[in-house]
N, C-alpha and C positions, 0 to 999 in steps of 0.2 A: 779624203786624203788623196794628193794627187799624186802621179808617180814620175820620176825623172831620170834622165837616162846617166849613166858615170860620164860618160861625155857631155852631154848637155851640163852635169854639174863642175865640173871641168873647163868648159868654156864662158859658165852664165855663174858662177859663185857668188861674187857679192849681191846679185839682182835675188836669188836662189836665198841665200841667208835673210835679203830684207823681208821675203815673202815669210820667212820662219820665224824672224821678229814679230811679224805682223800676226801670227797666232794658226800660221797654215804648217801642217804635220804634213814631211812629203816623204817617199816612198823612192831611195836609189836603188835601178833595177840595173844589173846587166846581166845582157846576154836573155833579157826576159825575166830574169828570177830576181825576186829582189831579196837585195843584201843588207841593206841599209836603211834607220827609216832617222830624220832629221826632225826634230819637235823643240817646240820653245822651252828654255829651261824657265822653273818656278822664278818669282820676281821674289827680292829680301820681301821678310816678314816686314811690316809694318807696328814699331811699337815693343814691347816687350813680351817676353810672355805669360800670359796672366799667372798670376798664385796662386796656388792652388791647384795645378794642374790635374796630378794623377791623384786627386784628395782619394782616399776611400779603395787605390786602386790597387793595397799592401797594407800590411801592419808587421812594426817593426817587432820581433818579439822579445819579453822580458830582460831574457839572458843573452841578449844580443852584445855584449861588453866582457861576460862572463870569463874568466880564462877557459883556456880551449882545455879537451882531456887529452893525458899524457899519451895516449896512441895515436892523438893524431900531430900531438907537436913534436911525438919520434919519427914520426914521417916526412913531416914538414923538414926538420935537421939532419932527415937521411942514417937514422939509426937504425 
């Protein structure tokens, strides 16, 4: 990761972005400290995403449809 000054980012920005396109994480430092750190954002997914994702990762339970009990739909309506 290399580091670059607020000025140099300031005077050198589009050369500074292409280097970020190009897959280099840099580090804006002023005054010595750094503030800032500039990395490539993820590229779109490719494709959809598969079925089945979280198979196994939950199970929806029985009474999931069930009406709700009357203390909590007096809460729900602010009784």
């Amino acid at each position: 990761m290399s580091t670059v000054s607020l000025t140099e980012l300031q005077e050198k920005t589009a050369a500074l972005v292409a280097r970020v396109e190009a897959g280099e994480r840099l580090v804006v430092v002023r005054g010595g400290r750094p503030v800032a750190e500039m990395r490539p954002l993820a590229g779109p997914r490719s494709g959809p995403r598969p079925f089945g994702l979280a198979a196994g990762a939950f199970v929806v339970p029985d009474d999931f449809d069930a009406p709700l009990p009357d203390d909590v739909l007096r809460e729900f309506e602010g009784r």
